[in-house]
C-alpha positions in Angstrom: -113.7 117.8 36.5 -116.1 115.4 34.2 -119.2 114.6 37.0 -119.1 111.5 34.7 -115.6 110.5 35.7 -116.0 107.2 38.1 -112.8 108.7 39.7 -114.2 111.8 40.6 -114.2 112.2 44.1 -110.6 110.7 44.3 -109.3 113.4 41.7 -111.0 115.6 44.0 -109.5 115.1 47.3 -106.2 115.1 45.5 -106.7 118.3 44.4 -108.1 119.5 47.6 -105.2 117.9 49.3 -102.7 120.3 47.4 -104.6 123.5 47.8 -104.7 122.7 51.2 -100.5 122.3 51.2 -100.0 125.2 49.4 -102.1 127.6 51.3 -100.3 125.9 54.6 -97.1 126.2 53.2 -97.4 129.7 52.6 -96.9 129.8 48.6 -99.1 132.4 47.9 -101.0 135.6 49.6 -104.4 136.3 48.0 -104.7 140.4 46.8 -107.0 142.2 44.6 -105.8 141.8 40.7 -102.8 144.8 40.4 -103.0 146.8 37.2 -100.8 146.3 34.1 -99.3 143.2 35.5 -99.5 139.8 33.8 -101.1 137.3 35.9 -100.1 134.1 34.5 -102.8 131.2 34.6 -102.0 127.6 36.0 -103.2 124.1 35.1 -104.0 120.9 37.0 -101.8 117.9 36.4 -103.0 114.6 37.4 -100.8 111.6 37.9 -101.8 107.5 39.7 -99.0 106.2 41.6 -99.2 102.4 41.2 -98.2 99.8 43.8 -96.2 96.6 43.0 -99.7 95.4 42.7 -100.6 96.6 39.5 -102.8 98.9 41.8 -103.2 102.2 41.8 -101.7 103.6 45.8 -102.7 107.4 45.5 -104.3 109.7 43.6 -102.3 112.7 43.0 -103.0 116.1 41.9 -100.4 119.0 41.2 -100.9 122.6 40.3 -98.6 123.6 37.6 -97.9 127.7 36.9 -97.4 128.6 32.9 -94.0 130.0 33.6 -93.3 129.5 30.1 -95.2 132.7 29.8 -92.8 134.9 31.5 -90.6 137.9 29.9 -87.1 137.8 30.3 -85.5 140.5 31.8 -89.2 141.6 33.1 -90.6 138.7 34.7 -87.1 136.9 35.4 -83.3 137.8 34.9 -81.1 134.9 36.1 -82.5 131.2 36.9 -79.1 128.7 36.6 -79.1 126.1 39.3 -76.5 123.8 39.7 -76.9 120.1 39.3 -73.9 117.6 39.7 -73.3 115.3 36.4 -72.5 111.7 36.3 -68.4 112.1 36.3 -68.8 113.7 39.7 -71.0 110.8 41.2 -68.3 108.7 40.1 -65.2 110.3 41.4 -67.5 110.7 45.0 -68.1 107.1 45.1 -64.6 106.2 44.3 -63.8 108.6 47.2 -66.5 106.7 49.2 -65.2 103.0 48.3 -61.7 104.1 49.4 -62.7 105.6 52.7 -65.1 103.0 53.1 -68.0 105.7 54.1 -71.2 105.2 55.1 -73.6 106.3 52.0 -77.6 107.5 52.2 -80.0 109.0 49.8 -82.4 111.2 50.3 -85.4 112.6 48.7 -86.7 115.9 49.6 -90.5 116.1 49.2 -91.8 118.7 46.7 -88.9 120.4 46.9 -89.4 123.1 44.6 -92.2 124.4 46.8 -89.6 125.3 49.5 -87.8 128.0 47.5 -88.7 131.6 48.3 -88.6 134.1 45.6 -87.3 137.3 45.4 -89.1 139.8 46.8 -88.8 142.1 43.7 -90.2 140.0 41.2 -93.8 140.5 42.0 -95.2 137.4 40.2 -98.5 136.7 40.5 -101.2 133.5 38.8 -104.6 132.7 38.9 -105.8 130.8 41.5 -106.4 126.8 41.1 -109.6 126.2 39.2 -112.2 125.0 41.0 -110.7 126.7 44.5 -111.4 130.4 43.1 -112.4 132.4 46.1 -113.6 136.1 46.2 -113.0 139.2 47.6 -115.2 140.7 51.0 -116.8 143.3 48.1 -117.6 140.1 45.5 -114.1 141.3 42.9 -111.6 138.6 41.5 -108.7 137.7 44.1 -105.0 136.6 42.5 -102.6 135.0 44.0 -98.8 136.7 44.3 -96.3 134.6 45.0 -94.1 134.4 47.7 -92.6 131.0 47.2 -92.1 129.0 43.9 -94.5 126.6 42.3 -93.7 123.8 40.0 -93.3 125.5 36.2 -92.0 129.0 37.1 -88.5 129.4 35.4 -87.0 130.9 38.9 -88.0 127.4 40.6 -84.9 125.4 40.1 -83.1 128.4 41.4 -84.7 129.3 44.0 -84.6 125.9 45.6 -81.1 125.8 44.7 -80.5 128.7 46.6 -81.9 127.7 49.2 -80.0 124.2 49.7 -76.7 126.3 49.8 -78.2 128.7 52.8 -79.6 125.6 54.7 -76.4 123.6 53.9 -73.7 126.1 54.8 -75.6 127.7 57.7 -74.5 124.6 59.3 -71.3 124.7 58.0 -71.3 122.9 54.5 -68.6 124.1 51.9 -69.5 124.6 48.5 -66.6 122.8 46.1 -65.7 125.8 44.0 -65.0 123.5 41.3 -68.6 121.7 41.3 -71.1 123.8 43.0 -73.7 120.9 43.4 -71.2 119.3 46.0 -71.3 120.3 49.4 -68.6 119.0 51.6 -67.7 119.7 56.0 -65.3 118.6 58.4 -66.5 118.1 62.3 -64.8 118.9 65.2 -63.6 115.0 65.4 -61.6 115.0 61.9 -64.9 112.9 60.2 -66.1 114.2 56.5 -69.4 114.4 55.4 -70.3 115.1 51.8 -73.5 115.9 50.2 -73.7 115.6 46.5 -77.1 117.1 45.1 -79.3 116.8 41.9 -82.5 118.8 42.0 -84.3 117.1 44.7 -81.9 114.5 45.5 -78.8 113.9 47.9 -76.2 111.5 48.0 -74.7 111.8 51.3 -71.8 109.8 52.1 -70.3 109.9 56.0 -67.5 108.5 58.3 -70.0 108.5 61.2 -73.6 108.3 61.0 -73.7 110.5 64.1 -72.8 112.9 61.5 -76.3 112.0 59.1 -78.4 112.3 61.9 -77.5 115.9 62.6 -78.1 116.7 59.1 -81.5 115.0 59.0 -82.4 117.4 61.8 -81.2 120.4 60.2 -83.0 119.7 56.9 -86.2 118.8 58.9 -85.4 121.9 60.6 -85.6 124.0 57.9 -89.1 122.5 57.1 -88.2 120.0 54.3 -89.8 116.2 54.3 -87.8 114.0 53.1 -89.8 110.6 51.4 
């Protein structure tokens, strides 16, 4: 970071703010640098959120992995995720209209960060520049990765995977005919369906009862929803 920069210190609590998430959340576990593996390096991305204002609300730093640099069939095999398309949001809110439902959307918060990788893919970066720590003996520490970062090929997936666990561990339905729509009937005869793209929901209900209970299982699971 330029010292001359007159936003300095604000790029720098950003970017202390999501080393501090990302160690918290578990992404990574610091080892010793393993021979013959690639160790891919990482870059900072920087990004003002403006206010209505014309202001500028937060200062927001994210840590990016060059996933790009990764083999296929060495570093990664299979990474589709589903995502619905715009013919399925509209057959779900003609569904919606004519059931008169109760519609919400949600927002999951970094949601990419919540996927867990496979355990055999032993991926490893660079940690964040200018949060480099060292070993007890003074040697260069990488980070292997234990859940996904933004840029790594396997992230869509993994989160992906993840929604259907959370989802049909309290009993969701995958449509076999559009794998981004999750659908589950209560014990009282009410529907509630959850149509997903990447990090968003469309959830429509015939009791909000219903979207409550699915607000604590997400929040359960550990995701924030903005």
């Amino acid at each position: 970071m330029d010292p001359s920069n007159p936003e300095r210190d604000q790029w720098m609590l950003a970017m202390k703010d999501e080393v501090e998430f990302l160690r918290a959340h578990g992404t990574w576990v610091l080892t010793s640098v393993p021979p013959r593996k690639r160790i891919l390096s990482g870059r900072w991305r920087f990004v003002k959120k403006m206010g209505i204002s014309g202001l500028v609300e937060r200062y927001k730093a994210r840590f990016v992995v060059q996933g790009f640099l990764h083999r296929p069939g060495v570093d990664f095999s299979e990474v589709y995720a589903s995502v619905s398309y715009k013919a399925e949001l509209r057959v779900l809110l003609s569904a919606i209209t004519h059931r008169k439902m109760f519609v919400r959307q949600l927002d999951i918060k970094t949601a990419f960060l919540n996927g867990v990788l496979e355990p055999d893919l032993d991926l490893y970066c660079h940690q964040p520049e200018g949060f480099r720590v060292l070993g007890p003996d003074g040697s260069p520490l990488v980070c292997k990765l234990v859940k996904s970062l933004y840029g790594l090929k396997q992230a869509p997936r993994a989160w992906s995977q993840l929604v259907k666990k959370v989802l049909t561990a309290h009993g969701f339905v995958m449509s076999r005919s559009e794998p981004a729509l999750y659908y589950r009937q209560d014990s009282s005869g009410g529907w509630t369906y959850v149509l997903t793209y990447v990090d968003d929901f469309i959830v429509a209900l015939d009791d909000l009862v219903l979207y409550t209970l699915l607000i604590k299982a997400m929040e359960a699971a550990g995701w924030e929803m903005k």
